[in-house]
N, C-alpha and C positions, 0 to 999 in steps of 0.2 A: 411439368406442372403436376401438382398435388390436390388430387381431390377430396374434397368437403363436402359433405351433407349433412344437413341441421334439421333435426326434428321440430315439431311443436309440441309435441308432446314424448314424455318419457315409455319406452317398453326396453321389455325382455328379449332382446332380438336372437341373440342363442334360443333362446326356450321357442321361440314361435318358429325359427328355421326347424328346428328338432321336430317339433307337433304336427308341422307341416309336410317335413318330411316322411313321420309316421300317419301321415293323413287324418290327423285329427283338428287340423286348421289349415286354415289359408296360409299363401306366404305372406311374406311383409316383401313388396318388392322395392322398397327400397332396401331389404339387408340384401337382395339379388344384386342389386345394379352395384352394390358398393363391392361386392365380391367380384365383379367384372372390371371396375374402373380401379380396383383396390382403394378405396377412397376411405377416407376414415369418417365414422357417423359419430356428430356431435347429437349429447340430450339436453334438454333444460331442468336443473336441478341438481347439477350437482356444487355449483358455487353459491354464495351467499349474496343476497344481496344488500345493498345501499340506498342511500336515501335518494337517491338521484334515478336509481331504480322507480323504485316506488314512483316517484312522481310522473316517471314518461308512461306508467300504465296508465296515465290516466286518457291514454291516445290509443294507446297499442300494447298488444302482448300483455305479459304480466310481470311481476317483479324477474319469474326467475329464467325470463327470456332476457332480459334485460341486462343477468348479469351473466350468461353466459355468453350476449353479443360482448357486451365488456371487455369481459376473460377472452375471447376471440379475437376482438382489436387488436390486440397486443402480441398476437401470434402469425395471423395472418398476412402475408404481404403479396407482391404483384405475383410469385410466383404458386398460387392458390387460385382453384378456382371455386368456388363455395352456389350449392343448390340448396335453398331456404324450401321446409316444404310447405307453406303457408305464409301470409302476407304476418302472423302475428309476430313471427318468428323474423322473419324475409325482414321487415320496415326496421327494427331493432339491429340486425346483423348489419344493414344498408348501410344506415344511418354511423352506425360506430366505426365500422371498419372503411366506410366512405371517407371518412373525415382523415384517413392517414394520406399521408402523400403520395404512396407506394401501396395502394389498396389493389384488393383481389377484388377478381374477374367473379360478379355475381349473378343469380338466376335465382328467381323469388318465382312461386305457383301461388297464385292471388282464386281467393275461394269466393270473399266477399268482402268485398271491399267499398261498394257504391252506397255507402251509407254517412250519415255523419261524421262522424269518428273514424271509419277510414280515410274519408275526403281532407277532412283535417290533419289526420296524419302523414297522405300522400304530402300535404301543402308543406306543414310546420318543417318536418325532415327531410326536405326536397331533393328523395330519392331519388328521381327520373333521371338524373344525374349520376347516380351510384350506382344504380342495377341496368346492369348491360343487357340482362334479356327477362322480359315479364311474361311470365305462361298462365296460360288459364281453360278451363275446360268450355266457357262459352262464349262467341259471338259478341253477346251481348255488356262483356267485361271487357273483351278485348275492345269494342267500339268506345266504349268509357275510359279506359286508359289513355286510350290513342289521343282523344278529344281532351278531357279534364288536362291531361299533362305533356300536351303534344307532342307526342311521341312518334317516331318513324316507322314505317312498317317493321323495318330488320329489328327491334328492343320488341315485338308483341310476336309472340310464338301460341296461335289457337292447338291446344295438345289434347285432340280428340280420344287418343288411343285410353284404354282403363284399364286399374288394376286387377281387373275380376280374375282370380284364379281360376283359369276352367276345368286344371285337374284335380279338384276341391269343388268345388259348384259343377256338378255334373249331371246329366237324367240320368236316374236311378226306378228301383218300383217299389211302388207305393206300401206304405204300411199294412200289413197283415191285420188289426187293429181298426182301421179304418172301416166306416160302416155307412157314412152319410156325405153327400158333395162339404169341399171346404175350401172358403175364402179365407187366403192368406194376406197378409201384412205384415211388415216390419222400419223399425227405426222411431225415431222421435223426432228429427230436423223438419219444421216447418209440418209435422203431420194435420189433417184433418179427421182423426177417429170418430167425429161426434158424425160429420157428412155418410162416413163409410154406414156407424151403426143405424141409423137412420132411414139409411139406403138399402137395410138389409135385416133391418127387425122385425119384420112380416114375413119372411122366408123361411119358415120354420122347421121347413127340413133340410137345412144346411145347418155347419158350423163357421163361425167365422175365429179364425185364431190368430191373435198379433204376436209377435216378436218384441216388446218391450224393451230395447237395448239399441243404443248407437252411441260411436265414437267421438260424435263432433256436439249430441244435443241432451240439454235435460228435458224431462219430459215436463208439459206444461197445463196448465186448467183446461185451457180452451180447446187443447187436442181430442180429450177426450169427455166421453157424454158422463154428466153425472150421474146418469145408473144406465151403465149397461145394460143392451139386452139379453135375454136367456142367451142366447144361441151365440153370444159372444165372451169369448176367452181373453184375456190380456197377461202374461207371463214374461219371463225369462226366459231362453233359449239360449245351451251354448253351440258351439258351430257347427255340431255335427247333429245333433238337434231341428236347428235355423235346413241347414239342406232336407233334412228329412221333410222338415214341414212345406218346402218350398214343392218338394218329388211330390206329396200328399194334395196339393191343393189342385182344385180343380182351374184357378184362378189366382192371379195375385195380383192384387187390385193396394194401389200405393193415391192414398187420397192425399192431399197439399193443401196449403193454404198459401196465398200470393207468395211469391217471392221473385228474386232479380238473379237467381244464383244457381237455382236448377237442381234443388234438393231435390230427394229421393233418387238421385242415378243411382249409389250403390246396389240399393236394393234391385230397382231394376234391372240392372244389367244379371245380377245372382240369379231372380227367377230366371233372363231366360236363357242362362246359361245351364241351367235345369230345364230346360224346355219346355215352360211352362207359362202360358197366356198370359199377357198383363195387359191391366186397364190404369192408367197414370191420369191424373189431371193435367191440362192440356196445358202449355205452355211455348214461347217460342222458343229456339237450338233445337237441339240436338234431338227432342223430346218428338217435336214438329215433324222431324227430319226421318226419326223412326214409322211414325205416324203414316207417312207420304211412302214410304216403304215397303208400307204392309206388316209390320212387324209389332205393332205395340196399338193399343184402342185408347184413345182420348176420351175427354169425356170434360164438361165444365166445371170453373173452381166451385164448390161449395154447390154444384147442382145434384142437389136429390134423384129426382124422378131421373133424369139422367144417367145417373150411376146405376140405379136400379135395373132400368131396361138394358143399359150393357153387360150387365152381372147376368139378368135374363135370359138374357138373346144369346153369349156365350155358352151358359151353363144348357140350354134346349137346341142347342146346335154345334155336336162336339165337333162332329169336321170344322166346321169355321176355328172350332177353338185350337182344334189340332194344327192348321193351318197357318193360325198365327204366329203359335208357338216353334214351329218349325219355321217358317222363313226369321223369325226374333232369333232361335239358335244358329242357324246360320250364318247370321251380321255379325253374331257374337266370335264363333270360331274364322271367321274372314276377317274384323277388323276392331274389335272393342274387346280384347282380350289382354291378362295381362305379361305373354309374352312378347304379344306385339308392343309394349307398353314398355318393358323392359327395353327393347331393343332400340326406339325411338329415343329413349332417352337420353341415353348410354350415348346415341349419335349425336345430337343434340348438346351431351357436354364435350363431348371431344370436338367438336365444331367450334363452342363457346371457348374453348381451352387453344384453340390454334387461330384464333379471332385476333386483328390487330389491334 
């Protein structure tokens, strides 16, 4: 069998194995797992697309997922076994190379999908039939798969393990520089910045400093407050930056707004892979499960006063903060890391790959 992995989005994956290996970024573990499974990794964009393209974005993916599911029908056959790494990408590949007689063995990782237009797309391309195993990082997608598309347990794979580099996100010491407590933050998928600075615009002798950059989100109005407060920063960070700020903070506090899908894990797992306290908005998976743990401080969606006394009570009581952040690193290097994340995989398609 011949293995396939499909992006959703295009990179440099030479250039990021290189950086990484010179420790100036994270891996990308999927160029890991392809160099284990010798698999070949497919991007989106390098064929053109068609008009027939174009119209199925109007469900899923975008034109030029569209034509590289296309470009891929026509290649792949039973003896392939193809990992989608996102549902935008996954529904497109399903759907085209389902349609052959002789179709490959597929595994699609569904991010969010419990929305309109995934639900539609689930229905219209009636995948459940074409992808032989659907993974996901929570509970709560895998219950909606299972139900919406009635699915058997063997096609829903819950894939807890993460990609966090831990030899890239590591505790380090703190900036020489450094002169006043600092709340950190990063990404833009579902953030609440307007709750964080609000929660923290009377604390005047701290800094709070965000990360402005994520892979999967634009940044939005309602994330952030129309005029910040003094004492708050908002930038760019590249990744060796992002760690430094993570090692400097006293706190990394990741505010949300509703969601079904469990934004902010990356960031979370980095701080406490860095060993460093986090206060997340409370939610159920996985978030719950750190919680119950001892490992991570909840707090309510969009609650002020709230936020506030956990930022408090942390920052006037370092043991506890020390505390937390040490059993958080711990889960990390025992189970949410992303060797262990490489290696699950890797099992998981060679499983798929000897599957009748």
């Amino acid at each position: 069998m011949k293995y396939h992995i499909v992006l959703s989005r295009a990179f440099d994956l030479e250039s990021i194995a290189q950086n990484a290996q010179a420790g100036k970024s994270p891996c990308h573990v999927m160029w890991e797992a392809s160099q284990i499974l010798q698999a070949e990794i497919h991007q989106p964009g390098k064929y053109s697309p068609i008009q027939s393209d174009t119209l199925r974005t109007l469900l899923m993916g975008n034109k030029e997922h569209w034509a590289l599911a296309r470009t891929l029908s026509q290649q792949l056959t039973e003896d392939s076994v193809v990992f989608c790494t996102g549902e935008d990408i996954g529904i497109p590949i399903a759907s085209l190379c389902g349609a052959n007689k002789k179709r490959p063995k597929t595994a699609v990782f569904i991010h969010n999908i419990n929305r309109l237009r995934g639900r539609l797309a689930l229905k219209i391309f009636q995948v459940q039939d074409k992808i032989d195993l659907f993974m996901t990082y929570t509970s709560a997608s895998a219950e909606f798969l299972r139900d919406y598309l009635n699915l058997p347990e063997s096609k829903i794979k819950l894939f807890l393990e993460q990609p966090t580099d831990i030899t890239f996100f590591t505790p380090g010491q703190t900036s020489l520089t450094k002169t006043r407590p600092i709340i950190a933050s990063a990404g833009l998928e579902k953030r609440d910045y307007r709750t964080l600075a609000a929660a923290t615009q009377d604390l005047l002798d701290i800094d709070v400093k965000i990360c402005v950059a994520s892979p999967n989100a634009k940044a939005t109005k309602r994330a952030f407050p129309l005029l910040a407060p003094k004492n708050m920063s908002c930038c760019y960070y590249n990744w060796q930056e992002l760690v430094q700020l993570y090692r400097d903070a006293d706190i990394t506090v990741i505010p949300l707004f509703e969601n079904n899908y469990q934004a902010g894990l990356s960031t979370m797992y980095e701080a406490l892979a860095c060993r460093r306290p986090v206060i997340i908005t409370k939610s159920p998976g996985i978030i719950t499960e750190l919680e119950k743990a001892g490992a991570i401080k909840t707090v309510p969606q969009g609650d002020v006063p709230s936020l506030r006394q956990a930022i408090t009570k942390l920052l006037n009581n370092p043991q506890k903060a020390d505390n937390l952040a040490q059993k958080g690193y711990e889960l990390i290097l025992q189970r949410y890391n992303h060797k262990l994340y490489i290696d699950n995989f890797v099992k998981i398609m060679n499983r798929l790959s000897s599957a009748n």
